[in-house]
C-alpha positions in Angstrom: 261.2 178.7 36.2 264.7 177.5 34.9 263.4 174.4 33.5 260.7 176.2 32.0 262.8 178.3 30.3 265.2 175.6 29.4 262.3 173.6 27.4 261.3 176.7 25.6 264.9 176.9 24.6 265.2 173.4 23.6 261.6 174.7 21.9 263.1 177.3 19.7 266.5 175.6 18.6 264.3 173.0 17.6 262.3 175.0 15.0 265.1 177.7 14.2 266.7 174.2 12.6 264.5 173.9 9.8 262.5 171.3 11.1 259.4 170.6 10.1 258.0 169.0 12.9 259.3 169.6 16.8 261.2 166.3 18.3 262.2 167.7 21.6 260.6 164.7 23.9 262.1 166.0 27.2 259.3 164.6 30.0 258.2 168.7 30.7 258.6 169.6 27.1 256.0 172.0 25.3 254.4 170.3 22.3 252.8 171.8 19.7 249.4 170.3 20.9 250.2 171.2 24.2 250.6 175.3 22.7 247.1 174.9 21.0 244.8 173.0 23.3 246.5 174.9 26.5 246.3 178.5 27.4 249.2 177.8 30.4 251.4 176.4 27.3 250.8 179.0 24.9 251.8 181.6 27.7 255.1 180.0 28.6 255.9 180.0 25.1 255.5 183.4 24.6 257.5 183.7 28.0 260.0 181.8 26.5 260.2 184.7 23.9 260.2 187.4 25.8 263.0 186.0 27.9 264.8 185.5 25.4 265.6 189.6 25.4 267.4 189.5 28.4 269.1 186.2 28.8 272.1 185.2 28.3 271.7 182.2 25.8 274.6 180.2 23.7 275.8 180.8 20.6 278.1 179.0 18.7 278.0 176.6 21.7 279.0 178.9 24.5 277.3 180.9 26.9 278.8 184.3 27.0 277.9 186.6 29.7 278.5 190.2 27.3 275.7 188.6 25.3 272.4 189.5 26.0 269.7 191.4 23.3 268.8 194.2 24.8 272.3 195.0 26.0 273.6 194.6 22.5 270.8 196.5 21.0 271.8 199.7 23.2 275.5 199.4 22.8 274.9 198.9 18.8 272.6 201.8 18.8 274.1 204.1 21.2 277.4 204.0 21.4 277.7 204.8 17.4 275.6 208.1 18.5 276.9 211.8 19.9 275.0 211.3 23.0 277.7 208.7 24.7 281.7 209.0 24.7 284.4 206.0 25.0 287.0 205.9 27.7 289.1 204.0 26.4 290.3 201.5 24.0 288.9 198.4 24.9 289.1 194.9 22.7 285.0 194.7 23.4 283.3 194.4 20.2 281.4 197.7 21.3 284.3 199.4 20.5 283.4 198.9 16.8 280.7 201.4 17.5 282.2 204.2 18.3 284.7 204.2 16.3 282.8 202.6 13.2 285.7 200.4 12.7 282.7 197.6 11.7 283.6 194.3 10.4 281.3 191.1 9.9 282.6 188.9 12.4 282.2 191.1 15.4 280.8 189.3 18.3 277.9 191.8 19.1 276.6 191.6 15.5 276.9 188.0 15.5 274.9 187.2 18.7 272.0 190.1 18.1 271.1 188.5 14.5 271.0 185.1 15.8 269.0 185.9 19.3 266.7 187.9 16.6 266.1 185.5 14.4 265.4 182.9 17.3 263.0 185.0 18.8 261.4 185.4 15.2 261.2 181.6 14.8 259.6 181.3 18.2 257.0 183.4 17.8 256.5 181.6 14.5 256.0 178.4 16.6 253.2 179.8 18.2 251.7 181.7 15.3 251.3 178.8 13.2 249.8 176.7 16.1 247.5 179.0 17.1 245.9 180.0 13.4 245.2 176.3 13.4 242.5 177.0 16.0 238.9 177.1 14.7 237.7 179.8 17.2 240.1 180.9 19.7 239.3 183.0 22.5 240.2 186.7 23.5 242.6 185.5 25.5 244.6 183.0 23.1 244.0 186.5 20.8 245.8 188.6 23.0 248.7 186.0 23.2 248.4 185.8 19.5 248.6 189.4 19.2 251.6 189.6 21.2 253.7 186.9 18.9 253.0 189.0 16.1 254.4 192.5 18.0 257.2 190.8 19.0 257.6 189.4 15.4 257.2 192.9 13.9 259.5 194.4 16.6 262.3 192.0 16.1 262.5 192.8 12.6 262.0 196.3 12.8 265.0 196.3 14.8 267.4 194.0 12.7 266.8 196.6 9.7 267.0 199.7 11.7 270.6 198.1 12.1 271.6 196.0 9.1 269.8 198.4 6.5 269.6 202.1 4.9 266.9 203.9 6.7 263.7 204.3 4.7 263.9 207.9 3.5 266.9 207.3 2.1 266.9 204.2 0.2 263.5 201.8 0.4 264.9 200.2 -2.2 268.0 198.7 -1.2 268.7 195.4 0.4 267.0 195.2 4.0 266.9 192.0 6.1 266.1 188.6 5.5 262.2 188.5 6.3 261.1 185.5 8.4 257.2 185.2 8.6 256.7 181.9 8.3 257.9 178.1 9.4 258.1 176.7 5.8 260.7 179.7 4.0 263.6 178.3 3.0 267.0 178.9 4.8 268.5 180.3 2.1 266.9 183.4 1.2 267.4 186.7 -0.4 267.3 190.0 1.6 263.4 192.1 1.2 263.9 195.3 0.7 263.9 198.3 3.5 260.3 199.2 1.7 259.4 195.1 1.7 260.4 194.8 5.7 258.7 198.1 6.8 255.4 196.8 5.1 256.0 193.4 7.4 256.4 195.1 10.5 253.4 197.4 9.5 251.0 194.4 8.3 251.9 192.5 11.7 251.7 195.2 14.4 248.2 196.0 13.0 247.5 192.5 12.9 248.6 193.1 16.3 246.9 195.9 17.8 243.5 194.3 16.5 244.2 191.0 18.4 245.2 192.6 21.5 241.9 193.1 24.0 242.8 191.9 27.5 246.4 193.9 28.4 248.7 192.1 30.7 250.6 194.6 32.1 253.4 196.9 31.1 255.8 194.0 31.0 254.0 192.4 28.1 252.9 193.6 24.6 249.6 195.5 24.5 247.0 197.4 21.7 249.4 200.4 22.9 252.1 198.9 22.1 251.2 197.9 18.9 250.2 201.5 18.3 253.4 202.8 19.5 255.4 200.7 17.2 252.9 201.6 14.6 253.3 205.5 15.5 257.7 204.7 15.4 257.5 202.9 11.7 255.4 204.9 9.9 257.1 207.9 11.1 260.0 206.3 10.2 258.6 205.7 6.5 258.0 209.8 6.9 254.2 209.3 6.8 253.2 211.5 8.6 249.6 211.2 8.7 250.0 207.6 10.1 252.4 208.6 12.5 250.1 211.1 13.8 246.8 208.6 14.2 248.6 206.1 15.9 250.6 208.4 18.6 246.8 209.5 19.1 245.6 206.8 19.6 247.7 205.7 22.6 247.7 209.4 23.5 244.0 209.1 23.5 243.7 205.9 25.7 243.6 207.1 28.9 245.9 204.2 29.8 249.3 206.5 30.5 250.1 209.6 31.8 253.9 211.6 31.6 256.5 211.5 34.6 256.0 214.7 36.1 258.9 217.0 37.3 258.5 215.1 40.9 258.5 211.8 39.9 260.7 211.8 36.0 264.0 211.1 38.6 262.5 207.7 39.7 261.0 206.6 36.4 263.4 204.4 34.8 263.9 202.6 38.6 260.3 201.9 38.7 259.7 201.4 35.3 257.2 198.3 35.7 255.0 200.6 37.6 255.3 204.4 36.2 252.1 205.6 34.3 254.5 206.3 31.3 255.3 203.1 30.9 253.8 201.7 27.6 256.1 198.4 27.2 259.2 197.3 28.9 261.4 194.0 29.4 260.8 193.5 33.0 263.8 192.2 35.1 263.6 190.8 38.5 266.7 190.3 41.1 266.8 187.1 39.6 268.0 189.0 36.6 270.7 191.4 38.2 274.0 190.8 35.9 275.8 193.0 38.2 279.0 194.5 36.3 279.1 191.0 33.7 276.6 191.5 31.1 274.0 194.2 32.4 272.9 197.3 30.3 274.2 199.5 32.8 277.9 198.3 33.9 279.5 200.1 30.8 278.0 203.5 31.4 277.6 203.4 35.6 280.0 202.2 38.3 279.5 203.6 42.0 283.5 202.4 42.4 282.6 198.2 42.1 279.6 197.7 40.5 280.8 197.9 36.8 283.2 199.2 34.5 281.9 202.6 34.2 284.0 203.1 30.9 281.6 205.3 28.5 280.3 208.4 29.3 277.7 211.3 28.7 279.4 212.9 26.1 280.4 217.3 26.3 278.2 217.3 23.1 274.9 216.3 24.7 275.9 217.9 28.3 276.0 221.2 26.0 272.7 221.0 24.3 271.1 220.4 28.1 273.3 223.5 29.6 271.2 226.0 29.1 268.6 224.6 31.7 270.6 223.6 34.9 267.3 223.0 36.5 266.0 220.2 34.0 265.1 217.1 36.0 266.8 215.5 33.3 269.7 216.1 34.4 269.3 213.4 37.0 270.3 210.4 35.1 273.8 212.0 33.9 275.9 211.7 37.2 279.3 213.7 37.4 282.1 211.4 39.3 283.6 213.5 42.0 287.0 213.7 43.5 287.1 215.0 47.5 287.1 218.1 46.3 284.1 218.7 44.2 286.3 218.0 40.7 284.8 216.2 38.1 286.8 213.1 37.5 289.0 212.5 34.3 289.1 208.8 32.5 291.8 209.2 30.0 291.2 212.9 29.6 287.3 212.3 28.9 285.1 213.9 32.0 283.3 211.2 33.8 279.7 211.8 33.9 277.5 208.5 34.5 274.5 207.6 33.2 271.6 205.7 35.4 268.8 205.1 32.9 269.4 201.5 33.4 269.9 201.7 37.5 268.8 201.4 40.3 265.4 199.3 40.5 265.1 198.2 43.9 268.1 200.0 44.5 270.9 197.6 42.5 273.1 199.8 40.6 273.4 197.7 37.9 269.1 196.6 38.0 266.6 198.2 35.1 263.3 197.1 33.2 264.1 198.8 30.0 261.5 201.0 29.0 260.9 200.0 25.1 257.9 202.6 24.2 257.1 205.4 27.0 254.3 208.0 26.3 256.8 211.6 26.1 258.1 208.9 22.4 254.5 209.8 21.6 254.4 213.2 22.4 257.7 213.6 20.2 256.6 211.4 17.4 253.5 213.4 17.2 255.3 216.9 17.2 258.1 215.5 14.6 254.9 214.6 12.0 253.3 217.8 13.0 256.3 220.4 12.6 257.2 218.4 8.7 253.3 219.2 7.9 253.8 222.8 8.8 251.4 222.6 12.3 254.0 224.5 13.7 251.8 225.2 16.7 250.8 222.0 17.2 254.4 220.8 17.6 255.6 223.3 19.9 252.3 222.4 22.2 253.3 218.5 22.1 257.0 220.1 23.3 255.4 222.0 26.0 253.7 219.1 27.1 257.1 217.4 28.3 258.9 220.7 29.2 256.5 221.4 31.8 256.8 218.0 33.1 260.7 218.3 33.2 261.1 221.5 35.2 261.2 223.8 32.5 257.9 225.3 33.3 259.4 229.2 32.8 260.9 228.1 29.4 257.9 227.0 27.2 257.2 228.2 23.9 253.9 229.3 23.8 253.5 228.4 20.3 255.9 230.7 19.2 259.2 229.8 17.3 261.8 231.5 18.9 264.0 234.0 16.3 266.1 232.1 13.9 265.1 228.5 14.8 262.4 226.1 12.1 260.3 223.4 14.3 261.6 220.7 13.3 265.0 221.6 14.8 263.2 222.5 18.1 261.9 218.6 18.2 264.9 216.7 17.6 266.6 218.9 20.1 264.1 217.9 22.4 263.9 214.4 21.8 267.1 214.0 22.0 267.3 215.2 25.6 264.4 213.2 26.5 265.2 210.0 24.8 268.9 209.9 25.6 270.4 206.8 25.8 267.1 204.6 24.9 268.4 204.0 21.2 267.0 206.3 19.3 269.9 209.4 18.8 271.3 207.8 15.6 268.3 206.3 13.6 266.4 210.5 14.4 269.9 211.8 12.8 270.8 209.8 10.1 266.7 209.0 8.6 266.4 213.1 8.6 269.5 213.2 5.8 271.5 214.5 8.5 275.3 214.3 9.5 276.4 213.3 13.1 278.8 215.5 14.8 281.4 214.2 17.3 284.0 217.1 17.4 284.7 216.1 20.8 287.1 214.4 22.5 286.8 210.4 23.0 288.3 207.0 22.1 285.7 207.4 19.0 289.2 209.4 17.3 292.0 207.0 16.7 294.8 209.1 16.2 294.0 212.5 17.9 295.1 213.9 21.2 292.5 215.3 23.5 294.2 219.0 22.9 293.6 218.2 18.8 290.3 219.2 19.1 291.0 222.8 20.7 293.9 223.3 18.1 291.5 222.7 15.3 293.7 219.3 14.0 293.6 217.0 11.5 293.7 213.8 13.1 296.6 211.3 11.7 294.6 208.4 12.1 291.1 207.4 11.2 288.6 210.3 11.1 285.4 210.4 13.0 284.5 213.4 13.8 281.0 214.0 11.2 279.2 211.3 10.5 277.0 212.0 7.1 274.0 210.0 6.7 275.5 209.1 3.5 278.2 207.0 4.7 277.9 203.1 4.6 278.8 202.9 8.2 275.6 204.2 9.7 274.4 200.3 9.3 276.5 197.5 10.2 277.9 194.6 8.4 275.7 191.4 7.7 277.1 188.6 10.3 279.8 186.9 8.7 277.5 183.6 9.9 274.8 184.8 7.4 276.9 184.8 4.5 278.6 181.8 5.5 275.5 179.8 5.0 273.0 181.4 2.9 274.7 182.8 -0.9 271.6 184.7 -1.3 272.4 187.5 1.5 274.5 190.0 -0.4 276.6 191.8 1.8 276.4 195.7 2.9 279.3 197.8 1.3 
């Protein structure tokens, strides 16, 4: 398996250099005639891809073991939200996230837009190849189709973190759209409103090609759909939204965690019946406390660093329902006698979302679309088109699953609150920590409230936020969607090389 995944490598640095035509002659290596005459080489190219979310590659001509895309896709996405609170002060790159302190040669930004963009020329590869055929079969379709979900994903990613959200400025500098092997490498950013009708066009190009599923671990029809059903709602059509949660609602294919078996779904990802996509890891792929998604957030005393926390904000929002089984993936630390442990004067309560497959503490297959995302993205479209009761059933549909079978709403609004409230309430307990807390906030024109205490103040005491303070140093404490630091900073790499790619303010 190495080898294989070393060839792919050499694969992929060979076409992310501009060249027209692959020279990597190694005595295993993966031609391009191999990829179009061979089913067995068109699928360990695409493995190559999808390995290429979870392993640590070079960059810059070192392997570094922080560096890994999924790990930096959580940590850019999360740790900037209200839903996970910093330790400490810590020279780690993901520091900049929490405290907003961005600048464009930070390490995380760096590696996540190259590993993208590599994963986007891959996929490329393969896509070109493969068009070339004059009648390819289902099968080379469905590995087709998967190239271009990946392709749409990757992209939809890099400007959900390098550009404005849609509802707030389509027409402002997105990303730097790669759809082909023959664009130039210097190239202008599209437009948020150009990228989001890329990602569209390919995962419907997707979702058409995909017939024969693989398995959860690999990009299906659902898939497709779900990214479909995340865009458009994105793009606040809500109509779209709507058909395409349906239609994976409708498949028959999934069915939600229920209250018995939510606890052990994230451990067992590759298996649940909720499971629409994830990146499966094995043992093989057990980072332990260097590089895993978990070691920031867990530690059971030596498995990681256990530095960031479940914030008081989001611990609040869930307190009214002690006997939510979501509650199981946000695990107090414990002194002998029953006292919630202190880091720093921030309350250590762990989060396992990304622990425990096979029992590893530091072991997950990232869950990328689930079917309770559906559910919500269904009920968000439905309470902004005023089917109020609609919503609230789509609501109910996860409450009862999560214990709260004595709290449902019935279709009725409770006093004083508007739907869509209700939703991103919800979603935000249900989706916690999967990267989604700060995209919901921010593309719904609102501000992001961390009025509580955490290394995301420099300058302010933990007692500053009782006393109502000021803090002397940088401010962080609302968040309005407004502010240029919801995105980050284009890598410094970027506009190094290519005088076309303007910079973010």
């Amino acid at each position: 398996m190495k080898k294989k995944i070393f060839t792919l490598f050499m694969l992929f640095v060979a076409a992310s250099s501009g060249c027209k035509k692959l020279e990597v002659n190694p005595s295993d290596a993966i031609s391009t005639g191999t990829l179009v005459t061979t089913n067995d080489g068109l699928t360990n190219a695409l493995n190559g891809a999808y390995a290429l979310l979870k392993d640590h590659i070079a960059f810059n001509g070192t392997v570094d073991n922080n560096n890994m895309y999924l790990r930096q896709f959580y940590q850019l996405s999360d740790f900037a939200s209200d839903d996970i609170t910093c330790g400490q002060i810590t020279e780690d790159p993901l520091f900049n996230s929490f405290t907003l302190g961005h600048s464009p040669s930070q390490a995380n930004t760096r590696y996540f837009w190259y590993v993208s963009y590599k994963i986007i020329t891959g996929v490329n590869t393969v896509i070109d190849a493969v068009e070339k055929l004059p009648d390819p079969d289902a099968k080379t379709k469905q590995l087709l189709g998967e190239c271009y979900f990946l392709r749409a994903l990757s992209h939809f990613n890099l400007v959900r973190l390098f550009g404005q959200p849609y509802s707030i400025a389509p027409d402002a500098p997105g990303i730097i759209l790669r759809t082909n092997l023959t664009d130039e490498g210097i190239k202008a950013r599209s437009t948020i409103a150009e990228v989001y009708a890329s990602v569209l066009a390919d995962a419907e190009q997707a979702a058409a090609l995909m017939t024969q599923p693989r398995g959860v671990q690999y990009a299906s029809a659902e898939a497709a759909n779900g990214l479909l059903a995340r865009v458009n709602l994105y793009k606040e059509d809500n109509a779209k939204a709507i058909e395409y949660a349906n239609k994976v609602i409708n498949s028959g294919r999934f069915s939600l965690s229920t209250k018995a078996t939510y606890p052990s779904l994230f451990a067992n990802a590759t298996t649940s019946p909720e499971t629409i996509f994830c990146i499966a890891f094995t043992a093989a792929d057990d980072y332990g406390k260097f590089g895993s998604i978990a070691s920031m957030i867990y530690s059971d005393g030596n498995s990681g660093w256990g530095e960031e926390f479940a914030s008081s904000s989001l611990r609040a929002a869930m307190a009214a329902h002690p006997e939510d089984v979501r509650w199981s993936y946000i695990v107090p630390s414990k002194d002998a006698s029953g006292t919630v442990q202190k880091k720093n004067g921030v309350e250590m309560y762990y989060i396992t979302k990304f622990s425990f497959q096979n029992g590893q503490p530091n072991l997950s297959s990232p869950i990328m679309f689930r079917l309770a995302e559906m559910y919500l993205i269904r009920a968000e479209a439905e309470a902004k088109t005023g089917a109020t009761a609609a919503a609230l059933d789509d609501l109910d549909m996860i409450r009862k699953n999560r214990g709260l079978e004595t709290a449902l709403y019935n279709k009725s609004l409770p006093q004083g609150s508007n739907a869509l409230d209700l939703v991103l309430a919800e979603k935000r307990i249900e989706m916690a920590f999967e990267g989604h807390r700060t995209y919901d906030v921010f593309r719904n024109k609102r501000s992001l409230n961390k009025n509580y205490w955490g290394y995301h103040i420099l300058g302010l005491k933990e007692t500053d936020i009782d006393l109502g303070k000021t803090p002397s140093g940088y401010q962080n404490l609302s968040v309005p969607y407004t502010s240029p630091r919801i995105i980050y900073y284009l890598p410094v790499d970027e506009i190094l090389t290519n005088p076309l790619a303007i910079q973010n303010p």
